[in-house]
N, C-alpha and C positions, 0 to 999 in steps of 0.2 A: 124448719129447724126442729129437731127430735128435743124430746124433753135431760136428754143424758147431754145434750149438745149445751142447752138454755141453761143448766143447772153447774155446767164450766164454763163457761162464759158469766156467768154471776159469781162463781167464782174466784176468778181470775183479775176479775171486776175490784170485785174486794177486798183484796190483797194492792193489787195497787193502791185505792183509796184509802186502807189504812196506812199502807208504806208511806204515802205522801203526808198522811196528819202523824205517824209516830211523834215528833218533836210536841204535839199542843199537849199528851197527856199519855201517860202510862196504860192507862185505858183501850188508845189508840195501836201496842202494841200488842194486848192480849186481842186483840180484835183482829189483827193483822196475821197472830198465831191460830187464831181460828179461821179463820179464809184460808189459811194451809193448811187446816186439816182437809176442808172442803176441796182443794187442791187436788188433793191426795184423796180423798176417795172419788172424784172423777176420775183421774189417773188409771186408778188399779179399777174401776169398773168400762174403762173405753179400752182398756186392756196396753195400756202406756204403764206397765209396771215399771220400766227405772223413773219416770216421771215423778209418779204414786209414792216410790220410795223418796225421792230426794225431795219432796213437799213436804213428808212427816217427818222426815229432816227437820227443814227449816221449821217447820210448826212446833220440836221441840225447841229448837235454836232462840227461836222466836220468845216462846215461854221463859226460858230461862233470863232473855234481856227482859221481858215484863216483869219476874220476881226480882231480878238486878236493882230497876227501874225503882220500886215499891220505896217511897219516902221513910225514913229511920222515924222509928216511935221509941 
């Protein structure tokens, strides 16, 4: 296994495991927006650019329900 292979494979890892805890804490989805950035730059470096693109997608998508998420002060 190449290290470009190991490095999406952990991340793809980690995106499901946050997708699955989103609901325990808001936390969970900024965390889940970061494994799509990692997504996405596996993507665009295995050279799967619509991949690449539609993972920075969701990674902003993502962000945006984590600032949604953020308890009112």
């Amino acid at each position: 296994m190449s290290a470009l292979t190991a490095f999406g494979l952990f991340a793809v890892t980690a995106m499901l495991v946050f997708y699955a805890l989103e609901k325990r804490s808001p936390w969970f989805i900024f965390s889940f927006a970061l494994a799509c950035m990692l997504a996405s730059v596996y993507g665009f470096l295995q050279g799967a650019w619509p991949f690449g693109a539609v993972e920075a997608v969701w990674s902003v998508v993502a962000l945006r329900r984590w600032w949604l998420a953020q308890p009112e002060k």
